[in-house]
Structure formats: structure tokens, C-alpha cells
N, C-alpha and C positions, 0 to 999 in steps of 0.2 A: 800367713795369709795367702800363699802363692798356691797350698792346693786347691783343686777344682772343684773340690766339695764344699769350699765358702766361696765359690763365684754364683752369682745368680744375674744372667741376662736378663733384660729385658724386651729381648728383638718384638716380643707378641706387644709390646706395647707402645713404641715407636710408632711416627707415621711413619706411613707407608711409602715405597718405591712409586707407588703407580701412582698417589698422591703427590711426588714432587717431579715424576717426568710430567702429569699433568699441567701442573704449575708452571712448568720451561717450557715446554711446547716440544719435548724430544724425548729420545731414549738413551737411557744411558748406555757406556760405552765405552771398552778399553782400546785403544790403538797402541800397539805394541812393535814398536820400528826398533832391529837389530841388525846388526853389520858390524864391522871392524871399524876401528876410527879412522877417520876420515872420509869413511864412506857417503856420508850425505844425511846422515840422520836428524841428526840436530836441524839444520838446514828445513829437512823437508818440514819435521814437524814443526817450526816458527812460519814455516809460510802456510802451512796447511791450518795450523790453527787462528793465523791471521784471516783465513779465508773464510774460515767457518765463523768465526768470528762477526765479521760482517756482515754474513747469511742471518745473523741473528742468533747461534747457537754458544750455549754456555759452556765456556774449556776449562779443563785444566794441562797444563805441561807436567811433566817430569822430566827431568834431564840428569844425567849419572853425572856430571862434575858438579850440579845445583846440589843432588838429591845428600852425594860425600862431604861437601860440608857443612852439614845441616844432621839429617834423620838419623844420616848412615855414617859420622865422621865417627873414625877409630877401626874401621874396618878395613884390612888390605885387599889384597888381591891372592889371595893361599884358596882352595877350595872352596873350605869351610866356609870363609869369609866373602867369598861371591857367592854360594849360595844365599846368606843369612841377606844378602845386598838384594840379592834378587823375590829373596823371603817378602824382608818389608817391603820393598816396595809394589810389590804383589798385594799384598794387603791393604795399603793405602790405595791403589788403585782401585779395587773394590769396592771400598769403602765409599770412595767417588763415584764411582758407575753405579750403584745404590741409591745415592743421592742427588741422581738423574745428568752425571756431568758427562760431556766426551771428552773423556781421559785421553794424554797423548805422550807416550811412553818411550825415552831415548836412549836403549841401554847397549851395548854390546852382547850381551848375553849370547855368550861364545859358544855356551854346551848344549847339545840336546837336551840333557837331563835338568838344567837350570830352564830352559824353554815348556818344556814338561811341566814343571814346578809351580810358574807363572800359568799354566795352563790349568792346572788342580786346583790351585787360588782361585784365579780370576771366572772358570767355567768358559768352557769355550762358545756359548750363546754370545757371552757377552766379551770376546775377543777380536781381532781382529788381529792376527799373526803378520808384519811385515820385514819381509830380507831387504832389506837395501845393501843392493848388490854393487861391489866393487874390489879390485883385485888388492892383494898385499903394495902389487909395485906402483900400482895408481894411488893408494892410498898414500904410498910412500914419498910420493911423489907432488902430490898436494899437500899431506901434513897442513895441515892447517893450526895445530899447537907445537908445532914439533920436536911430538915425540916421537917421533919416526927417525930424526937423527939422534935425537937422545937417546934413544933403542940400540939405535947400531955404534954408538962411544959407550954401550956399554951404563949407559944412566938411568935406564928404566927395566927394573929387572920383575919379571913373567910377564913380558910387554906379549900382548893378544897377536897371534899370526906365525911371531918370532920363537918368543921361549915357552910361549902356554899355546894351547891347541884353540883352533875355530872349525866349528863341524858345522860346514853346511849344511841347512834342510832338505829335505827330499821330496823336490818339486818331480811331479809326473803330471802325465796331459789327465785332461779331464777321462773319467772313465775307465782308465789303466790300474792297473790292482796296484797297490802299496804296504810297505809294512809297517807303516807308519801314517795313519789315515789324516791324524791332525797337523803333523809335519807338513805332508804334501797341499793341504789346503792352504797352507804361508803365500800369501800375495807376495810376487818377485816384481824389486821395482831396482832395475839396473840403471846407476849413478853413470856407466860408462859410456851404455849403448844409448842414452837418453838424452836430451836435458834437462835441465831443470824442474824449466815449464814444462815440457810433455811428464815427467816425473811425478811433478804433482798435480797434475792435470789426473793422470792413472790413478794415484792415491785417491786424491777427493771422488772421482767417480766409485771406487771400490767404498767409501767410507760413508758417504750421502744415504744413501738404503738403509744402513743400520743404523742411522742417528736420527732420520725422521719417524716423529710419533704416528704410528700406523691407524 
């Protein structure tokens, strides 16, 4: 039964997106916040969506240690196996922002080509790309679960920064060519040069525009 020639959708038949962002009063919406750990991610999105919250707007979270024991438990960290992390949850996310939620998405998602991937899924109308920017040795240095010292005894192996790569995106100023158009539109929200509040002060203004029903 797994081939595709006994699946029959019924998307034509379902109600409609526009029928339940009606219903909410918004528009659905992926926010998609990447960095290294300890970057501020987790962080931002729990305050950002408390704040939205309040506004009156319907959320959902994802968070990568939630999402591991749950959707995604059994999967490591080998290639194959961050992509398929970043697969589902690509898809679930979706599945939300269709059903008129502002999704709020807290992954590492260290490769371009896994950023790429979530980009294919999700459609970048309905995206919201965010760096939350901060260094290996600040991160290391805050640890906030730490595995930042477990990294370096050696206890957590293709720990992100260390033994597996993190490709920054390819922010350029507005109006400067890119070879990478959707890269460079990534809202950079810097954990170091900022704080908090100014942090998510920046997010929620970038986020407000796309989640109100127009």
C-alpha cells in the first residue's frame, strides 16, 4: 500500500486555508530561527511567542530537544539523519501555517542545504528565515545545557561548530547582487551585539507584517 498509485488526496476537498486564517483573524506563518546552540534561539522564540500571544495570535512552537523526543526520537545526528530532522519537521510546519498558525521554529539547521530543504517545504511566502547570531566561544561560554563542556571531554560527538560544520547565511545589504537570493533575505538578529529585549523587539517588528490578516 506504500505506492503512490493507491494514495488518493483529498486536498480539493478540505476546507480551505483562507477559510481558517479567516476564522483566527491572521495569516499563517513559519518562523524559522537557526544558530548554534546556545545562541538565543529557544530564548527568543518563548518570548516572541508569549508576546504574540498576548496580541491575540494563535502559535505554535517547535523546538529541536521537544521535537527529538517525540516526532523525531531515533534519529541522530549523521547527515542523512539531520536532513530527514529537518524533512519532518519542515512538513509539520506547513501543515500549521495551512491551518492559519504562526509557527515558531528552533532548530540549528547548520547547512545551507538543510536551510534550502525547509525552504522547498515550507515556500518562502510563507517563511520567515532567522540567524540568530552568536559566536562558537560565546556560545561556549554561556552553555546553557552544557554541552559545550561535554564537547570539549570529548562527550558529545559531531557536536555543531566543533566536529560538524555551521555555514553561515549570506547576509548582503539591500540591493547588492547575491548568489544566493533566499540566503541573503535571512533576518540577522545578533545574541551578542543586542540584548534580549532589543532582540526581540527586532524579531517581532520583522514578524507583525506577515502574520496580520491583510
Amino acid at each position: 500500500m506504500s505506492d503512490a498509485a493507491n494514495l488518493y488526496p483529498i486536498f480539493d476537498r478540505v476546507l480551505s486555508r483562507s477559510d481558517k486564517e479567516t476564522r483566527l483573524g491572521q495569516r499563517g506563518q513559519v518562523i524559522w530561527l537557526y544558530g548554534l546552540s546556545g545562541s538565543g534561539k529557544s530564548t527568543l522564540a518563548i518570548a516572541l511567542e508569549r508576546r504574540l500571544h498576548a496580541e491575540g495570535f494563535a502559535t505554535q512552537l517547535l523546538d529541536g530537544d521537544n521535537i527529538r523526543t517525540g516526532l523525531n526520537r531515533g534519529l541522530g545526528f549523521s547527515d542523512a539523519d539531520r536532513a530527514e530532522n529537518i524533512r519532518r519537521i519542515a512538513e509539520v510546519a506547513k501543515l500549521h501555517a495551512h491551518a492559519g498558525l504562526v509557527t515558531l521554529c528552533s532548530f540549528i539547521t547548520p547547512l545551507r542545504s538543510l536551510r534550502t530543504l525547509a525552504r522547498e517545504i515550507i515556500g518562502p511566502a510563507d517563511l520567515l528565515e532567522v540567524y540568530v547570531k552568536a559566536s562558537f566561544a560565546t556560545c561556549a561560554q554561556r552553555d546553557p545545557k552544557g554541552l559545550y563542556a561535554k564537547a570539549a571531554a570529548g562527550g558529545v560527538g559531531q557536536f555543531t561548530g566543533k566536529d560538524s560544520a555551521f555555514e553561515e547565511p549570506l547576509i548582503v545589504s539591500p540591493g547588492s547582487a547575491a548568489s544566493d537570493e533566499a540566503e541573503a533575505a535571512t533576518l540577522l538578529v545578533d545574541t551578542e551585539a543586542a540584548t534580549p529585549e532589543a532582540c526581540l523587539v527586532r524579531l517581532h517588528a520583522a514578524v507583525l507584517p506577515r502574520v496580520r490578516l491583510r
